[in-house]
Backbone as CSV, one residue per row, in Angstrom:
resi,resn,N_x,N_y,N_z,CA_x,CA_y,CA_z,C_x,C_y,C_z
1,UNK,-15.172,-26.621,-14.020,-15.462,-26.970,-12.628,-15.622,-28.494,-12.511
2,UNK,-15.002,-29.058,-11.607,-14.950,-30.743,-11.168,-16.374,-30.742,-10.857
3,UNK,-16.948,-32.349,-11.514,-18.102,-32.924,-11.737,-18.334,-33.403,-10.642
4,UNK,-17.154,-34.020,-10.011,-17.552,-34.348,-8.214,-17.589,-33.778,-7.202
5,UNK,-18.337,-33.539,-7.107,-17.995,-32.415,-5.740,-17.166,-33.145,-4.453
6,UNK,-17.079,-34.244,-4.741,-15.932,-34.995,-3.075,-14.523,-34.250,-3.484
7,UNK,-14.448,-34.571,-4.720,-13.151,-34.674,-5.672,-12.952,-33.028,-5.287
8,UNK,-13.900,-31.483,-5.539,-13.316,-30.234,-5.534,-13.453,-30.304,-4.694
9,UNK,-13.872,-30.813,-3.276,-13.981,-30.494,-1.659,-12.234,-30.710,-1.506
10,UNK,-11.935,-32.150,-1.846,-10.541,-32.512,-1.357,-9.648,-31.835,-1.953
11,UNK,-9.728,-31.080,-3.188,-8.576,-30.563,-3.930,-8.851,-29.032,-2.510
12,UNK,-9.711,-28.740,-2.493,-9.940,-27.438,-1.434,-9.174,-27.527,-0.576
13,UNK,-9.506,-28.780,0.217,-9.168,-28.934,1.743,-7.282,-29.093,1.437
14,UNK,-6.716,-29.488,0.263,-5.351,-29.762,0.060,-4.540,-28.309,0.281
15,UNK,-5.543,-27.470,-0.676,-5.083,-26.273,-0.744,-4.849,-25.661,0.811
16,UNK,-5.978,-25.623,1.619,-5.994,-24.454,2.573,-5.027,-25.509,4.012
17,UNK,-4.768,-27.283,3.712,-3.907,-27.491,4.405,-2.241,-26.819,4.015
18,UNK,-2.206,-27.036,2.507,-0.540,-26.704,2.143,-0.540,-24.696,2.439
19,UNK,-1.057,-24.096,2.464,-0.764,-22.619,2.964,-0.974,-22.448,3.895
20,UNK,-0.826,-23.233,4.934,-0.549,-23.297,6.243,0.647,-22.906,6.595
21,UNK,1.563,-23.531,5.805,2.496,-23.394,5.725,3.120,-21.825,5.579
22,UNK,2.423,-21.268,5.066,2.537,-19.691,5.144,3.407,-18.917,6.658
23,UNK,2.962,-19.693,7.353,2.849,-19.473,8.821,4.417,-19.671,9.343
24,UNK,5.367,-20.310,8.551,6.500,-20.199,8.475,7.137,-19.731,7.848
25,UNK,7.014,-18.700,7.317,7.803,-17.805,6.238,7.920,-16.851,7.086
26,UNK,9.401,-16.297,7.468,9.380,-15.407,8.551,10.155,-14.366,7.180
27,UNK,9.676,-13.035,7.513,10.278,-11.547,6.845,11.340,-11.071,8.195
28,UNK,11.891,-10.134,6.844,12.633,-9.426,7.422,12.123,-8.373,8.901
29,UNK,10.926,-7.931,8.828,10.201,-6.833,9.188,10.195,-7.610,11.120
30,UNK,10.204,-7.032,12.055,9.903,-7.407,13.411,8.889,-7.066,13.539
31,UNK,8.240,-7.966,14.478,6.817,-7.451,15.143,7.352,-6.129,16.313
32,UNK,5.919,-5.403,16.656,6.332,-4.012,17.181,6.410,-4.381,19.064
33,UNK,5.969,-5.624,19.367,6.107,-5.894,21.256,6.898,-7.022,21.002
34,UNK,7.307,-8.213,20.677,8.005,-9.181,21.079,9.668,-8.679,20.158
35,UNK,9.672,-8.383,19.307,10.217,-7.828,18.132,11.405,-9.176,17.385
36,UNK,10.431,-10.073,17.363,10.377,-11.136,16.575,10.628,-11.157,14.955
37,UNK,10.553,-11.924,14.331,10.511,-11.555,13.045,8.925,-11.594,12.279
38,UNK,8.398,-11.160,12.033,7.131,-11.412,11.379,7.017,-12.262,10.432
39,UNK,6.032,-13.324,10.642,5.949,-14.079,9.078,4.657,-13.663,8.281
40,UNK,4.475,-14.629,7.688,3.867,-14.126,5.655,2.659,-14.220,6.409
41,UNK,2.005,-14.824,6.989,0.577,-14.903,7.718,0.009,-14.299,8.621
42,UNK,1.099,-13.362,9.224,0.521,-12.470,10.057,0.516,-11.137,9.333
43,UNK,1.887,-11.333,8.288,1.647,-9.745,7.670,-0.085,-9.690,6.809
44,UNK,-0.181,-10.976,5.942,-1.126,-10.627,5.170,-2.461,-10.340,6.081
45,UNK,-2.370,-10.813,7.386,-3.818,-10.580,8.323,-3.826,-8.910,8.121
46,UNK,-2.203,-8.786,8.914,-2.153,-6.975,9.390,-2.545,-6.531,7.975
47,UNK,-1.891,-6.556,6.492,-2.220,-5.497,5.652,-3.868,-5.599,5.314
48,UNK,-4.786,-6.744,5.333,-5.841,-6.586,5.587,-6.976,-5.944,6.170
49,UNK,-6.078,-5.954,7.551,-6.489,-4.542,8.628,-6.718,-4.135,7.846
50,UNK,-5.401,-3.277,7.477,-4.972,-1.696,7.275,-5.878,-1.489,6.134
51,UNK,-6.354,-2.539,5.240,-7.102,-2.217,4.332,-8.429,-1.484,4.605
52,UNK,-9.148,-2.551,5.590,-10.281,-2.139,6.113,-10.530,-0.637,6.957
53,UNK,-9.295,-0.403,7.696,-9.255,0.779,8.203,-9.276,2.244,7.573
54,UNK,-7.784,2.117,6.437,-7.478,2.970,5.620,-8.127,3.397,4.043
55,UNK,-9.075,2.321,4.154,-9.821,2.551,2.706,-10.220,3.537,2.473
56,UNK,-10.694,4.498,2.994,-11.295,5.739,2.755,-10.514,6.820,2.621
57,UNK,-8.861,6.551,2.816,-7.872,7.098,2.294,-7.352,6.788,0.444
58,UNK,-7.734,6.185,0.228,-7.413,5.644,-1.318,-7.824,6.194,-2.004
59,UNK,-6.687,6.775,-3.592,-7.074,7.500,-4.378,-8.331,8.049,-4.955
60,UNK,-8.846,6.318,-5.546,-10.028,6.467,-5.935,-11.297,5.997,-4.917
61,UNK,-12.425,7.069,-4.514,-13.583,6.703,-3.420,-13.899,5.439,-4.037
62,UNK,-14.422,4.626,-4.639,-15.305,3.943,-5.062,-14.377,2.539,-5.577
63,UNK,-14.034,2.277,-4.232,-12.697,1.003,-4.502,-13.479,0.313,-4.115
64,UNK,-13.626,-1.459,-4.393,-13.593,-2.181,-4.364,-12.865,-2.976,-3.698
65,UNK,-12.903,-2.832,-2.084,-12.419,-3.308,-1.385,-12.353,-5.004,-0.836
66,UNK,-13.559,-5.402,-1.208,-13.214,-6.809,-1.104,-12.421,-7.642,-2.333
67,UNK,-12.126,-6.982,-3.608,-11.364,-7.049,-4.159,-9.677,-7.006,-3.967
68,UNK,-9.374,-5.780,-3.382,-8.101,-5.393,-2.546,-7.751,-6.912,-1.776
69,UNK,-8.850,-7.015,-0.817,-8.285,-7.850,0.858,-8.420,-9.608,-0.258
70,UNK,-8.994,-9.775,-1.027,-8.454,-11.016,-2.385,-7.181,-10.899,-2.311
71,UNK,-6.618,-10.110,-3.140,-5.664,-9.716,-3.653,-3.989,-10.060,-2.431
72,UNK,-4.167,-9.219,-1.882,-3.787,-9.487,-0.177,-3.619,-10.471,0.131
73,UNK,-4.817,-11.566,0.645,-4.828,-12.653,1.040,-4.114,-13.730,0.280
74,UNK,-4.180,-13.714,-1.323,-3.469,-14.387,-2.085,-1.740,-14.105,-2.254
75,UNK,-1.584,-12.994,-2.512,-0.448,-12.122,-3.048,0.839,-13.093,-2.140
76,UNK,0.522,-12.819,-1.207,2.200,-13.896,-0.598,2.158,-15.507,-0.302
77,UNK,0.912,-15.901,-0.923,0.768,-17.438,-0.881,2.225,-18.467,-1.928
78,UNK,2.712,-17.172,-2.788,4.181,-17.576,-3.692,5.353,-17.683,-3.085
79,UNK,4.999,-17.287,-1.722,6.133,-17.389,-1.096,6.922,-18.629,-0.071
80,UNK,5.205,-19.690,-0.083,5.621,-20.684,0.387,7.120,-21.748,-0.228
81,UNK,6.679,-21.189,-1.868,7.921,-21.759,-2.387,8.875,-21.257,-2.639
82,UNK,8.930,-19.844,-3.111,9.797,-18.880,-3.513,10.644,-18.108,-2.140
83,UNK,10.466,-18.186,-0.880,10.564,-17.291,0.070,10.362,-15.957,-0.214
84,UNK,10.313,-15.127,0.843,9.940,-14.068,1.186,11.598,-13.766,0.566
85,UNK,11.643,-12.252,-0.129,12.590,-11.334,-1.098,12.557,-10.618,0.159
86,UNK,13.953,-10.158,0.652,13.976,-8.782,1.310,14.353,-7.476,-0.048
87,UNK,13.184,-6.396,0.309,12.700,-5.325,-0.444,14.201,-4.996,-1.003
88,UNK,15.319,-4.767,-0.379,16.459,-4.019,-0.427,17.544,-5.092,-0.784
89,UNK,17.547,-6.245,-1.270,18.358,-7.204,-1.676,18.147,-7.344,-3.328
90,UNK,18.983,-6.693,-3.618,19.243,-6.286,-5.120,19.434,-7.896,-5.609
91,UNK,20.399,-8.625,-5.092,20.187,-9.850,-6.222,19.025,-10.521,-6.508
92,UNK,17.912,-10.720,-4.684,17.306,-11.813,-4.899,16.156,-11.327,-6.032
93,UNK,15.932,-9.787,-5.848,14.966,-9.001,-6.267,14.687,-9.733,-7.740
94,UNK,16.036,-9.242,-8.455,16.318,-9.653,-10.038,14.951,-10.506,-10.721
95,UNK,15.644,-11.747,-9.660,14.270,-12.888,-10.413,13.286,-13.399,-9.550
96,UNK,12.576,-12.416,-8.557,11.892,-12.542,-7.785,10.316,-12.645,-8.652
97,UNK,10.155,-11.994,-9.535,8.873,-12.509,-10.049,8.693,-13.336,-10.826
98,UNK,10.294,-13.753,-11.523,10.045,-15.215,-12.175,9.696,-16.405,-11.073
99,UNK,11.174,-16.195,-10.246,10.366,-17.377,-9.282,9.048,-17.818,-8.662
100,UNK,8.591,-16.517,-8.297,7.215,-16.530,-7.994,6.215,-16.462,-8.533
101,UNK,6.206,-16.390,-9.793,5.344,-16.974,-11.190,5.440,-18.456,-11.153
102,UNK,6.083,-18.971,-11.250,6.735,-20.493,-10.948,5.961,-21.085,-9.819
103,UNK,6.123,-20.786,-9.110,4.957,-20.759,-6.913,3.824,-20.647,-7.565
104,UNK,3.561,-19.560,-8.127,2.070,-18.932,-8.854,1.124,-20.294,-8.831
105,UNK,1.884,-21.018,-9.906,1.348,-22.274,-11.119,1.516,-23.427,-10.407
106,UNK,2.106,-23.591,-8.967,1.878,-25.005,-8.313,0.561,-24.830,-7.511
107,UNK,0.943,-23.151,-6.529,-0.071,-23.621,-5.039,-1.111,-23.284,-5.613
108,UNK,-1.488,-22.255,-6.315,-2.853,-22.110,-6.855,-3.515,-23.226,-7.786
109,UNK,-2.572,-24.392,-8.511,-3.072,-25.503,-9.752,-3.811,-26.287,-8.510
110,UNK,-3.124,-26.419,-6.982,-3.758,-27.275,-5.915,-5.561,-26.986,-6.135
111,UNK,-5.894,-25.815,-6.481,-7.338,-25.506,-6.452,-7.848,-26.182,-7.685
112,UNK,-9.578,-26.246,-7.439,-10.243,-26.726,-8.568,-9.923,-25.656,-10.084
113,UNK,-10.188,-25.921,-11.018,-9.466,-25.213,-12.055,-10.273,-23.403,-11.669
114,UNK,-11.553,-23.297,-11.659,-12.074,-22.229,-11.479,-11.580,-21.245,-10.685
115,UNK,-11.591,-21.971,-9.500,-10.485,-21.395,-8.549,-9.185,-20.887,-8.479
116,UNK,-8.497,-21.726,-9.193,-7.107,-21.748,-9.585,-6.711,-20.442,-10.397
117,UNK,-8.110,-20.534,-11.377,-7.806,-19.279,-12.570,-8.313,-17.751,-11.796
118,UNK,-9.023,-18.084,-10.963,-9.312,-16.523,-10.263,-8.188,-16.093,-9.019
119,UNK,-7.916,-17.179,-8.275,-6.048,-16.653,-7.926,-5.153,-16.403,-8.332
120,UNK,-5.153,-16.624,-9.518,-3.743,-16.664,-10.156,-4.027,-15.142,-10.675
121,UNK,-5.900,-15.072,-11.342,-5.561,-13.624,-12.121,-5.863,-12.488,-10.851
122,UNK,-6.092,-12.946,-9.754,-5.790,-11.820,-8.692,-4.231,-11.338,-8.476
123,UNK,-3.443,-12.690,-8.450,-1.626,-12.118,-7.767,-1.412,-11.122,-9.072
124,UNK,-2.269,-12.023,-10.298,-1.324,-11.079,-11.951,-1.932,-9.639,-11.702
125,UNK,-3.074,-9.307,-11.343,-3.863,-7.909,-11.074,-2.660,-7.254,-9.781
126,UNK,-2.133,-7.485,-8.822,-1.670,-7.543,-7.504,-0.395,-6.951,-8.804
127,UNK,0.629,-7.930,-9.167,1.650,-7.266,-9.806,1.573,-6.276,-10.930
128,UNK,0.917,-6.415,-11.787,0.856,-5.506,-12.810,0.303,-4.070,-12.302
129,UNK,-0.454,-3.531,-11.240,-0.346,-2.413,-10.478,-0.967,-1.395,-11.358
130,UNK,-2.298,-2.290,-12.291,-3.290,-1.278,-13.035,-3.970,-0.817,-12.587
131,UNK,-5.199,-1.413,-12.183,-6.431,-0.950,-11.574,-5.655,-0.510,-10.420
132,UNK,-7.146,0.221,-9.721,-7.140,1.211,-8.622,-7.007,0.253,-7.792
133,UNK,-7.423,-0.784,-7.385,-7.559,-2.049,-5.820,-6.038,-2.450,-5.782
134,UNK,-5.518,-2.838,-7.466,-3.962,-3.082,-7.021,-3.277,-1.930,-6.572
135,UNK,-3.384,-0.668,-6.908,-2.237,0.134,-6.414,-2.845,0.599,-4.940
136,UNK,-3.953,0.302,-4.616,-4.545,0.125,-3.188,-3.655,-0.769,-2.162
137,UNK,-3.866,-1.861,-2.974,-3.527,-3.240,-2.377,-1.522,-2.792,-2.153
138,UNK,-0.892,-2.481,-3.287,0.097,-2.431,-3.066,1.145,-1.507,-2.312
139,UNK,-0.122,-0.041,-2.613,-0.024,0.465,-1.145,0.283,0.503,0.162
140,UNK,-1.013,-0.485,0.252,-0.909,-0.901,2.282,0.358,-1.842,1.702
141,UNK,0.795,-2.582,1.198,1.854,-3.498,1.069,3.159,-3.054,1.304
142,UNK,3.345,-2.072,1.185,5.047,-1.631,1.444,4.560,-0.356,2.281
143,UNK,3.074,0.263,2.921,3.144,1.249,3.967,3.690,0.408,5.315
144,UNK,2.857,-0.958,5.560,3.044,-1.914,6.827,4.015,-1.950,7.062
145,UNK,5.673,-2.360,6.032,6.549,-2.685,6.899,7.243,-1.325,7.116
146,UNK,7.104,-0.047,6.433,7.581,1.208,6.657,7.773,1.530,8.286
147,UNK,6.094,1.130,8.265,4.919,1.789,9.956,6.085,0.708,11.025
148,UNK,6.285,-0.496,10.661,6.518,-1.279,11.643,8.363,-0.714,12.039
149,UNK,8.920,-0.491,10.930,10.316,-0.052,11.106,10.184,0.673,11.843
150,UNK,9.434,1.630,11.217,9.770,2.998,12.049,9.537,2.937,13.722
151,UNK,8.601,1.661,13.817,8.209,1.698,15.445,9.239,0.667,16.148
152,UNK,9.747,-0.055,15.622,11.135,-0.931,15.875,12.298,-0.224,15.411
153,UNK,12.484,1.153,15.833,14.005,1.764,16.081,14.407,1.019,14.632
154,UNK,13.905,1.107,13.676,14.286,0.732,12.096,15.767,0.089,12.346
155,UNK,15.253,-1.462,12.797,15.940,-2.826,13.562,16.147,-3.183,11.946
156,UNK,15.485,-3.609,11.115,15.655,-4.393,9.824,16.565,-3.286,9.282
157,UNK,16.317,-2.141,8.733,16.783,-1.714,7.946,18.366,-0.845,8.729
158,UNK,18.913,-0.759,9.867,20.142,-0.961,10.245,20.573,-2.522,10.166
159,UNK,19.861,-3.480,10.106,20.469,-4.320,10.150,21.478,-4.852,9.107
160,UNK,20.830,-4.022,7.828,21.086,-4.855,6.532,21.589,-3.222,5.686
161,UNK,22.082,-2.040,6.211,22.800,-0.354,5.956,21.828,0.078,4.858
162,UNK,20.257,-0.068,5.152,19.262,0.372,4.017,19.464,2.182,4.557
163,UNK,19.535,2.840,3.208,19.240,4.554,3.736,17.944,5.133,3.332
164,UNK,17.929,6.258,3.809,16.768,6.656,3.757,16.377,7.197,2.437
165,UNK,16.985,7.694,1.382,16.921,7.851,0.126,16.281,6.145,-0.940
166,UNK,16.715,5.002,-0.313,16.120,4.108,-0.789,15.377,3.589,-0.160
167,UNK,14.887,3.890,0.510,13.514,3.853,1.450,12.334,4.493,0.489
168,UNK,12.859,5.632,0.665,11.630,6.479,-0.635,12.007,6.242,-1.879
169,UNK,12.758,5.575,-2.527,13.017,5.245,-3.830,11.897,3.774,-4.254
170,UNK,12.310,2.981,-2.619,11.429,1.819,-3.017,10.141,2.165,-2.835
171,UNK,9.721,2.960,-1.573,8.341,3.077,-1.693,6.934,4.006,-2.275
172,UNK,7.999,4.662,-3.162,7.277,5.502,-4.176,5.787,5.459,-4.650
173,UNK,6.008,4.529,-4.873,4.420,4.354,-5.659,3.172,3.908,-4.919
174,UNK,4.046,4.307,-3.535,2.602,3.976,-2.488,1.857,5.429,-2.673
175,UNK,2.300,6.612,-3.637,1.385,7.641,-3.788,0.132,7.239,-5.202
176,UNK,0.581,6.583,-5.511,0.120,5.812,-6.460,-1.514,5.337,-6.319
177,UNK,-1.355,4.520,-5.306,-2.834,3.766,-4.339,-3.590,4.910,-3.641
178,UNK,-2.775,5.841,-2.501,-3.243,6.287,-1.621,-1.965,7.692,-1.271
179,UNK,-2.474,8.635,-1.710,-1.670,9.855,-1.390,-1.380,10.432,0.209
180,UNK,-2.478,10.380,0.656,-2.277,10.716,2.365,-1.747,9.470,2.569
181,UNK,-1.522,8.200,2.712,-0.721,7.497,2.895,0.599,7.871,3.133
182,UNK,1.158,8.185,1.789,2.704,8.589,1.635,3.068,9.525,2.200
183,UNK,1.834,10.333,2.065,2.828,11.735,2.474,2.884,11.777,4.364
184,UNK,2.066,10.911,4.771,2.292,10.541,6.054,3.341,9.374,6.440
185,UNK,4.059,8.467,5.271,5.235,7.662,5.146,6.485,8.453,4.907
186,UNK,5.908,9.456,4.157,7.744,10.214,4.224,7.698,11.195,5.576
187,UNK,6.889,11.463,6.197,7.099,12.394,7.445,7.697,11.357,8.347
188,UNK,7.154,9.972,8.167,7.381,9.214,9.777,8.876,8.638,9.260
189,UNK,9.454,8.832,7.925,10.782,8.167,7.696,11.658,9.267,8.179
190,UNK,11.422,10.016,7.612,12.278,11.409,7.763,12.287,11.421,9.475
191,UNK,11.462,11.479,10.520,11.324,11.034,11.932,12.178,10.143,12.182
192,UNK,12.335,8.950,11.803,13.401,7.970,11.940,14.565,8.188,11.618
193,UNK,14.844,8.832,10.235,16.435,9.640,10.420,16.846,10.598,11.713
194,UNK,15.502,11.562,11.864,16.037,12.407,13.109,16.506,11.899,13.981
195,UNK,15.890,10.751,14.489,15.446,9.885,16.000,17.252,9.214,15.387
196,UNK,17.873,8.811,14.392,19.268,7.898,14.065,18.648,6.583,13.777
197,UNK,17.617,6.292,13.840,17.525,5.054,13.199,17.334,4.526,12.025
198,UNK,17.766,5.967,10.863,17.817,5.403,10.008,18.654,6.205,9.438
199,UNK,19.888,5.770,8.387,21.005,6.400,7.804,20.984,7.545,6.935
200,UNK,20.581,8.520,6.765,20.831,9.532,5.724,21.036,8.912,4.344
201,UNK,20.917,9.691,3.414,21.430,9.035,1.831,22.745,9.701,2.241
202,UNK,23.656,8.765,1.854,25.283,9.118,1.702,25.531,10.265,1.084
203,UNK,27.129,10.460,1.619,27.205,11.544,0.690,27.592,11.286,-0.743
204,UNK,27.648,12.151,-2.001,27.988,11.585,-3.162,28.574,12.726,-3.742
């Protein structure tokens, strides 16, 4: 921990000016009234919500929820440098966590070292998808943009011929975190095929 405290105030204040920037990272995903594109700062507010709301849906009772909304709050701060990966883009996917290991080790080094080392081992908790808060956390993370498709006439995922077989391929392991979750994500996908807004798995 820095001996000056002016010195860890300003490394602070550097930090929470440069993830501001957050605020321009627009996703694939539309908002559900303007149907805009959503960026990295409003999703991480919304999956926060959903945290607070849906917690009592999660596998294990005895989560550690201010742990989770950490996790959350940090988890797409890699994206200021790395951009936002669309889920269903097989190339960028590839080296999406190298790059963002890379992001990891700049925006978080901006913090005093203490700091630095408890963000960094939150995103590594966030990916590795051990404990119960990450598969919580990663949960609400791919339920949000499901919920939002499905309420935007699944706009992203016609946009870009995602089907509904890799829909549930990618979001599998949201049974993982939170079981009533999913099984209320594959009813509202399967709804979106009925409704045509979302493609069937091909035939094969």
């Amino acid at each position: 921990m820095e001996k000056d405290p002016a010195s860890r105030l300003a490394r602070q204040i550097e930090f929470i000016f440069e993830v501001d920037k957050l605020k321009d990272i627009f996703r694939q995903t539309l908002t559900s009234r303007s149907r805009r594109a959503e960026n990295d700062a409003e999703h991480s507010w919304h999956l926060c919500l959903c945290v607070i709301v849906l917690a009592e849906h999660a596998n294990v009772p005895s989560l550690d929820v201010l742990r989770v909304l950490k996790m959350l709050i940090v988890h797409d701060l890699v994206e200021i440098d790395a951009g936002d990966t669309f889920a269903y883009d097989t190339a960028r996917m590839a080296d999406q966590h190298a790059r963002e290991a890379v992001a990891a080790e700049r925006i978080f080094g901006l913090l005093p070292s203490d700091q630095a080392k408890e963000f960094r081992a939150l995103w590594d908790e966030f990916e590795d998808r051990k404990t119960p808060e990450a598969r919580f956390a990663s949960a609400v993370d791919r339920f949000q943009p499901m919920l939002l498709n499905c309420r935007t006439e699944g706009a992203a995922w016609r946009r870009h011929g995602v089907t509904h077989d890799r829909v549930l391929a990618r979001n599998a392991h949201v049974a993982d975190g939170a079981k009533p979750l999913w099984e209320y994500a594959v009813r509202m996908v399967q709804e979106a095929v009925d409704a045509g807004h979302l493609a069937p798995k091909p035939n094969t």
